[in-house]
N, C-alpha and C positions, 0 to 999 in steps of 0.2 A: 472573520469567523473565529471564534474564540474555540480556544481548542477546551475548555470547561463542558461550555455546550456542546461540540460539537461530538463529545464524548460522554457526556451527561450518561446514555443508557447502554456503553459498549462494556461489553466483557472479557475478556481474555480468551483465548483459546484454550482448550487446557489442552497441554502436548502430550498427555495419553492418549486422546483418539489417534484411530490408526491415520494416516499420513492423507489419505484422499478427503477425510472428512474432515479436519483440520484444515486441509486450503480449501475445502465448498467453503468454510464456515466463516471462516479468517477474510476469503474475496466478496462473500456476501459484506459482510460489516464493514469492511474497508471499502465497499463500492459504494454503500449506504453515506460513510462518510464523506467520500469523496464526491459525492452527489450533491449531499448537502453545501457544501463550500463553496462550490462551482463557480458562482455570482460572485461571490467576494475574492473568491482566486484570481481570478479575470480582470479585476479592480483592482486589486493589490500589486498585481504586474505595473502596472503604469505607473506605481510609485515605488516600487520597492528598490531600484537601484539608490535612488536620494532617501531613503528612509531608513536610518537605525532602530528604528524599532519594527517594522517590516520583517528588515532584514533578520533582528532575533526571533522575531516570531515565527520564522520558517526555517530558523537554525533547532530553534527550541519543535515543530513541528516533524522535523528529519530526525532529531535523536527520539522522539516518542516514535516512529515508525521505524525504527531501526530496532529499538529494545523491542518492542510489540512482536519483530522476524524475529529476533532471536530471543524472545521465552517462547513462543509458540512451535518454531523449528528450530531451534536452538543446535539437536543432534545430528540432521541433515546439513544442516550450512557447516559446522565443526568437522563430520567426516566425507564432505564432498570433494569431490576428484581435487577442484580448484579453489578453496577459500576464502581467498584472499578477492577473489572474483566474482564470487557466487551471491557474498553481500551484495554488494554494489548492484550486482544483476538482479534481485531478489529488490533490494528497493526501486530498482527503475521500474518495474514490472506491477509493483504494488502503489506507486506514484500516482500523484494528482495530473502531471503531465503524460501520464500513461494513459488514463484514466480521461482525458480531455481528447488525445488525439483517437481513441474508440470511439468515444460518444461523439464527435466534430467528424473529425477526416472520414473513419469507418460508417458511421452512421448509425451506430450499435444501439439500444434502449441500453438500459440498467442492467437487464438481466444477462442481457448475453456481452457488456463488458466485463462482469462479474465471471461468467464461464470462459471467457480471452483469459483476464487473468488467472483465475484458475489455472487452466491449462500454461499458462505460460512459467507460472510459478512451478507444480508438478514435476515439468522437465527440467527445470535447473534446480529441483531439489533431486534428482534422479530417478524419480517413481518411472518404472517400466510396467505397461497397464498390460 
């Protein structure tokens, strides 16, 4: 899945909205994408240990999802309790293998792995509701 395409009509967040509508907005599009990939995620497993080019593509796939958390929360991850931590948490949580084990193990549709993540994001950016 080409990350061209698979981003062709994503937009940014803009990190002015206030914090709650920011992760509806952010878990909506990144579940969109992560939907879309699915088939070829699945595939790409079973080669990507022997594949250098696999392999960048999901290197080159993790820094676009990494910059995407930090322009959108950018202020939450910088004054959270734990930083150095809250990355790493913030990508697992917004992950394709997140994102695989709701829709497989959980059983979730779309929408409500989108509201998992939400909410899982929420709490480790420290929104108290």
């Amino acid at each position: 899945y080409h990350i061209e395409s698979a981003t062709r009509e994503h937009r940014l967040v803009s990190p002015a909205l206030p914090l709650p509508a920011r992760v509806r907005e952010f878990a909506r599009q990144r579940g969109r994408i992560l939907e879309g990939m699915t088939a070829l995620r699945r595939a790409a497993l079973r080669y990507e240990a022997g594949s250098a080019a696999l392999q960048q593509s999901r290197l080159r796939w993790t820094a676009l999802a990494r910059n995407e958390l930090l322009h959108t929360f950018g202020d939450e991850l910088a004054s959270a309790e734990n930083p150095e931590a809250t990355l790493p948490a913030a990508q697992a949580v917004t992950s394709w293998a997140y994102w695989d084990e709701l829709r497989t193990a959980e059983g979730l549709r779309p929408a409500g792995a989108s509201r998992v993540m939400a909410t899982a994001l929420l709490r480790l950016l420290g929104w108290k509701a």
